[in-house]
C-alpha positions as CSV (number, residue, x, y, z in Angstrom):
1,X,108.4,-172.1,5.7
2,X,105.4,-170.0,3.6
3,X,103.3,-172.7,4.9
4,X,104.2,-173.0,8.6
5,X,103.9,-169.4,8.4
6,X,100.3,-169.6,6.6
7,X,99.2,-172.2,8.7
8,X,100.8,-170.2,12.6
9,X,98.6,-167.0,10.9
10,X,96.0,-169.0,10.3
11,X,95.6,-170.7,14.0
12,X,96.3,-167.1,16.0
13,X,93.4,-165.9,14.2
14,X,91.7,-168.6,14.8
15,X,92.6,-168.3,18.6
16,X,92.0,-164.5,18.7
17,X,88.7,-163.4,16.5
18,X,87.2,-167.5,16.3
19,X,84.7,-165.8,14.3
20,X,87.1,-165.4,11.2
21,X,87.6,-167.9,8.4
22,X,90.7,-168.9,8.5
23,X,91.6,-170.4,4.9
24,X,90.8,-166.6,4.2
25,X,94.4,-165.5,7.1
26,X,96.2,-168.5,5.5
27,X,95.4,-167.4,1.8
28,X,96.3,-163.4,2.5
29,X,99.5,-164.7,4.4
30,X,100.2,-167.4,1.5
31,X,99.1,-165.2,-1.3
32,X,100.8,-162.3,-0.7
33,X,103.3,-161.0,-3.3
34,X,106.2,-160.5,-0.5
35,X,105.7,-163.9,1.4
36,X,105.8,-165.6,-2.1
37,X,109.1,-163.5,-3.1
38,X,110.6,-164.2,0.5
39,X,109.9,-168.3,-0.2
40,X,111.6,-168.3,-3.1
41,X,115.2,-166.5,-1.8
42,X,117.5,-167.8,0.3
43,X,116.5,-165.0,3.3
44,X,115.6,-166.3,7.1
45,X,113.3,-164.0,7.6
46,X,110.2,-165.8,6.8
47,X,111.5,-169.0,9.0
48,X,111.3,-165.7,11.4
49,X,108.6,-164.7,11.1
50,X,106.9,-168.5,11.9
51,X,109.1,-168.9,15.0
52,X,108.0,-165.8,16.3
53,X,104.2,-167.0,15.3
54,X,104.8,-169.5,17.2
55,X,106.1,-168.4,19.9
56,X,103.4,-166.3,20.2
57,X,100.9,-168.7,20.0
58,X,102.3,-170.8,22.3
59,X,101.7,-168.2,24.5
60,X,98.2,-167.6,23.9
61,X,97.4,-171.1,24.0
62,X,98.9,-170.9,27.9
63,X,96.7,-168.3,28.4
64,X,93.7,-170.0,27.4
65,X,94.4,-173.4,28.8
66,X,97.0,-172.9,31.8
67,X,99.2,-176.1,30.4
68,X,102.8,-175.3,31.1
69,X,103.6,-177.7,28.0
70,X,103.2,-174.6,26.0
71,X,105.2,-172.8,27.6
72,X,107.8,-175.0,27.0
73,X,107.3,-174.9,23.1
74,X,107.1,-171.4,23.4
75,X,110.5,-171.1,24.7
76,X,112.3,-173.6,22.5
77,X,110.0,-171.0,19.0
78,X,111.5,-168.3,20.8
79,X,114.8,-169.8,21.0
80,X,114.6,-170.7,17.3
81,X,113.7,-167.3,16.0
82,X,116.9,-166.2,18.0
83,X,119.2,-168.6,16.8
84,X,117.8,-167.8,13.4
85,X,118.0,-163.8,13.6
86,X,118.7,-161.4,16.8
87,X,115.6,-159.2,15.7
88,X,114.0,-162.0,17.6
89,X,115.2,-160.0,20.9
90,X,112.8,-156.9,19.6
91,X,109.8,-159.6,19.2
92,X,110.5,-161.4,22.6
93,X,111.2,-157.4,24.2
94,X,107.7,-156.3,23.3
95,X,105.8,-160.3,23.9
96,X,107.2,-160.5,27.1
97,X,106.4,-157.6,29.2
98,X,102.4,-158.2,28.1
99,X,102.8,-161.9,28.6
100,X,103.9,-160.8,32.4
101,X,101.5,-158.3,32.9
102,X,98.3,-160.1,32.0
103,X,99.3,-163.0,33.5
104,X,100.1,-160.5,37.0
105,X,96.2,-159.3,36.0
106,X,94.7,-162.7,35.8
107,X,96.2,-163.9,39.5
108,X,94.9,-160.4,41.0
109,X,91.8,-161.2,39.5
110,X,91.5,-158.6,37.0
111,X,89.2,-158.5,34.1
112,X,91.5,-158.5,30.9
């Protein structure tokens, strides 16, 4: 999962600051001493952690292109990182209400 993870890290900066490199996100996500320890245990939470990437990236990539496919693959991440761990809820609790919100701003009209 360290590289799903590296490369989810790697595209959500690529879709939110396009002026970062992102070998550099996917080297400081791959390279760091705790992701490297969490690949080599037996824990879920890195697979976590990517599901919940991708969830949320899913989600920006509706934003930015108003294709309902990714809402779709957004659901089914979401519904990965809950099957994997119920601290998903606390992710999907604090993604959600935004998600709404700016997507309420955007049909009004409002600058976000």
């Amino acid at each position: 999962c360290l590289p799903l993870t590296g490369a989810v890290a790697a595209a959500l900066a690529r879709a939110l600051v396009p002026r970062r490199p992102r070998g550099l996100v996917f080297a400081l996500c791959v390279g760091t001493p705790t992701a490297l320890w969490e690949a080599s245990t037996a824990y879920v939470d890195l697979a976590l952690t990517w599901l919940i990437g991708a969830f949320v990236l899913a989600l920006v990539r509706f934003d930015e292109t108003r294709d309902r496919r990714w809402l779709a693959i957004a659901a089914v991440a979401l519904g990965g990182a809950m099957a994997t761990k119920h601290l998903a809820l606390v992710a999907a609790a604090a993604a959600l209400p935004v998600f709404v919100v700016s997507q309420a701003w955007r049909a009004q009209g409002v600058a976000t």
